[in-house]
C-alpha positions in Angstrom: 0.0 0.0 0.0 1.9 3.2 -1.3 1.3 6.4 -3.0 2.9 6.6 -6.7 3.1 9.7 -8.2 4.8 8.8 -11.6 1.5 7.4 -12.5 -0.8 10.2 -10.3 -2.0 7.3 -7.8 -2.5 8.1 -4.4 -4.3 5.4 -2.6 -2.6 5.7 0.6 -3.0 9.6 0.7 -7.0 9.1 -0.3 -7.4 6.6 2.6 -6.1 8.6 5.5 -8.1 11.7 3.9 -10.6 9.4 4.2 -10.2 7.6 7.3 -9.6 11.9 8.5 -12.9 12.7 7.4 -14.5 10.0 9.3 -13.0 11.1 12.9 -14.2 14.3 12.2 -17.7 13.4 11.8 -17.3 11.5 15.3 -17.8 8.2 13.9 -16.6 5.7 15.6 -14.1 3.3 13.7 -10.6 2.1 13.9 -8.5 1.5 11.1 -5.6 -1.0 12.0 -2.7 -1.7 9.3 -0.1 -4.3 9.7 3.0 -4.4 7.4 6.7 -4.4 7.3 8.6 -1.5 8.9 8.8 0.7 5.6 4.6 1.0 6.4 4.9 3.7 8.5 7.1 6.1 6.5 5.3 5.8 3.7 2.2 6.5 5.9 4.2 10.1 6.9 5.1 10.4 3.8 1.8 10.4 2.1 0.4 12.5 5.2 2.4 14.4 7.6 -0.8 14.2 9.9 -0.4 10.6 9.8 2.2 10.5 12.6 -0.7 12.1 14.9 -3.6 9.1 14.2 -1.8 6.1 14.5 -0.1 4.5 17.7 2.7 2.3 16.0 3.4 -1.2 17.9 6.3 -3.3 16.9 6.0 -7.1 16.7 9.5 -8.5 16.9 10.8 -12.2 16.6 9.7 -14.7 19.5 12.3 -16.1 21.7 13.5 -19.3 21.4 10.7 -21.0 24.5 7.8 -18.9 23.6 8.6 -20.1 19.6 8.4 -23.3 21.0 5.0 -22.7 22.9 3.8 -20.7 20.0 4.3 -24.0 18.3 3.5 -27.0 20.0 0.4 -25.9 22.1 -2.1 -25.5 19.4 -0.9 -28.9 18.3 -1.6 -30.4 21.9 -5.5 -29.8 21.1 -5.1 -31.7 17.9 -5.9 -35.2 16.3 -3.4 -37.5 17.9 -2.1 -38.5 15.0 -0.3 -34.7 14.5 0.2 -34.3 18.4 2.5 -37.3 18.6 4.7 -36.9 15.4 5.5 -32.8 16.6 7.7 -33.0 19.0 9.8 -30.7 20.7 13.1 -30.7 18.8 10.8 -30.2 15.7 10.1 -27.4 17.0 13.4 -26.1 17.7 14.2 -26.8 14.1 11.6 -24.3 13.4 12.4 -21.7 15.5 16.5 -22.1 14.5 15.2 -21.5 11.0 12.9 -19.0 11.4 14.3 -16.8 13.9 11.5 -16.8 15.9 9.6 -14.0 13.1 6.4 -15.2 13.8 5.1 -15.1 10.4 7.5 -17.5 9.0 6.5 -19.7 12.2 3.1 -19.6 10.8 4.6 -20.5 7.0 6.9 -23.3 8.3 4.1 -24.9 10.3 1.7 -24.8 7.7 4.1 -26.2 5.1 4.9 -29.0 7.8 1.0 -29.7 8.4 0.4 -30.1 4.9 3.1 -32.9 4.3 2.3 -35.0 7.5 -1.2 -34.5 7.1 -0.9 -35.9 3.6 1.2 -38.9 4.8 -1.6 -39.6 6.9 -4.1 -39.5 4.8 -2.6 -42.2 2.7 -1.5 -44.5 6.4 2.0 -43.7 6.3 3.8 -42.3 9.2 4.6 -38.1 9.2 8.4 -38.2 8.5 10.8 -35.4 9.9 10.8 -32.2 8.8 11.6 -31.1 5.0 13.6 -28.3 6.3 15.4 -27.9 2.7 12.2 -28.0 1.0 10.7 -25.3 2.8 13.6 -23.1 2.7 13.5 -23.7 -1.4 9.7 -23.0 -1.7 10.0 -19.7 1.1 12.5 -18.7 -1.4 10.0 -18.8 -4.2 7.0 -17.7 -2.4 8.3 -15.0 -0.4 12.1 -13.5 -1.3 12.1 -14.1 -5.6 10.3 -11.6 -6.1 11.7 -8.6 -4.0 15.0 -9.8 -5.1 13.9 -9.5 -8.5 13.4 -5.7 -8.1 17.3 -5.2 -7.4 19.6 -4.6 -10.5 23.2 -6.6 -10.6 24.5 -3.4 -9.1 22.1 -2.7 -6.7 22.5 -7.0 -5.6 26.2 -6.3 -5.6 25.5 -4.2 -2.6 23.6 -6.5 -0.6 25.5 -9.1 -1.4 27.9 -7.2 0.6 25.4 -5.8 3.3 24.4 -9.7 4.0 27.8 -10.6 4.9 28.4 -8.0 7.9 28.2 -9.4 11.2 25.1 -7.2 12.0 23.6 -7.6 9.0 20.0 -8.9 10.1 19.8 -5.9 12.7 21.1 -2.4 11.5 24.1 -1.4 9.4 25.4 1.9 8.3 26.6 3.4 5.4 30.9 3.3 6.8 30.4 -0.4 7.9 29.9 -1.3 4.4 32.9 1.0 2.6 35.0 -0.5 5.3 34.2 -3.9 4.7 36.7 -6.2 3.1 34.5 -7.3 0.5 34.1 -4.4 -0.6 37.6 -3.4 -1.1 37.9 -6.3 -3.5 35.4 -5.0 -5.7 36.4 -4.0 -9.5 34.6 -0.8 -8.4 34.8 -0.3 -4.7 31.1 1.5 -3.4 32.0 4.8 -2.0 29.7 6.5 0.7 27.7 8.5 -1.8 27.0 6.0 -4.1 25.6 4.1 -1.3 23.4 6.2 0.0 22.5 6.8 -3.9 21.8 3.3 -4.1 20.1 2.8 -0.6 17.1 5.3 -2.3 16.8 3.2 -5.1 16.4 -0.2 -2.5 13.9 1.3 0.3 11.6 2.5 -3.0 11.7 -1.2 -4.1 11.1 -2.4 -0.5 14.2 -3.9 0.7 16.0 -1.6 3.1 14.7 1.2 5.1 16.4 3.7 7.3 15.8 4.0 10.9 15.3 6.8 13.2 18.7 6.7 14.3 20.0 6.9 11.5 20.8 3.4 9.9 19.8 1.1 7.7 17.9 -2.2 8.0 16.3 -5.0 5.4 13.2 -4.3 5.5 12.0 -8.2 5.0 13.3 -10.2 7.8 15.6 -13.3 6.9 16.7 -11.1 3.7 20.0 -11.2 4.6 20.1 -15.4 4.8 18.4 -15.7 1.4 20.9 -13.4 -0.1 23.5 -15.4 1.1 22.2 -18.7 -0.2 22.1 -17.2 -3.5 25.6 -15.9 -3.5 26.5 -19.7 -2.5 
């Protein structure tokens, strides 16, 4: 959901104009959007105002018992069948792969449920978790096509973004020129081109920049899928 002016479309702008008019009238609705961390600049952007209606709450990954929990006690009021072949270190394999983001939790289980669940159905036993296969089909579903919005240049920098130590929390500009992979470079990125570049990336939804200052994926577990491609 985002404003684009090269082609004169502003939904974003006409719904908080809208949702505006609406308060003003005294009615009395709530209008509750979820979405990646770029949502709410782009909701400032579109509407300065829009920093005054919304209270912003951040969901961040699980940690590694309540994953766990998250995990295995819906399955506890399940068929038997399901209850019995989940067991706890499957669900440590999920939260190592995930993180603990809970939406790729929810992905990972479901994924899981529709293989065993399919086993069942034709009387053979669930068998342990297709980890790999997951990973290959999360891929697909979910990374292909962000990655796809980066040119070779712009993938070049990532590339070397996904290889700093904090590269799945926040990163600046300096940790990146400094890096050593970027001194081997044909053509070393220098600050400005960077932050040239780092424009181009948050438009196409795959960093952002932070309050304070530095830079972040914005899609979590970018940072591993760009280094299984580069592998």
């Amino acid at each position: 959901l985002a404003d684009h002016s090269n082609n004169g479309q502003y939904p974003l702008s006409m719904l908080l104009d809208v949702f505006q008019s609406i308060q003003r009238k005294g009615m009395r609705f709530i209008l509750a959007l979820t979405g990646l961390p770029t949502l709410f600049p782009k909701l400032v952007e579109a509407r300065t105002f829009a920093e005054r209606m919304f209270r912003v709450l951040s969901l961040n990954s699980l940690t590694e018992q309540a994953s766990i929990q998250a995990i295995l006690n819906p399955i506890r009021s399940a068929a038997p069948p399901i209850c019995h072949s989940f067991t706890e270190e499957d669900a440590l394999l999920v939260f190592q792969t995930t993180k603990g983001y809970p939406y790729f939790i929810q992905y990972f289980c479901r994924e899981i449920f529709d293989v065993w669940v399919q086993a069942l159905n034709n009387s053979q036993l669930p068998r342990s978790v297709p980890n790999d296969e997951i990973i290959q089909k999360l891929d697909a579903d979910f990374f292909a096509g962000r990655w796809a919005k980066a040119t070779d240049r712009q993938r070049e920098l990532l590339q070397i973004v996904a290889l700093l130590p904090n590269s799945d929390e926040e990163f600046t500009v300096q940790e990146i020129v400094s890096h050593p992979s970027n001194k081997t470079q044909t053509k070393a990125f220098t600050n400005s081109h960077i932050s040239q570049l780092f424009i181009l990336l948050a438009a196409a939804g795959l960093v952002y920049k932070n309050r304070r200052g530095k830079y972040s994926f914005a899609v979590p577990l970018l940072g591993e899928f760009i280094r299984r491609q580069a592998s």
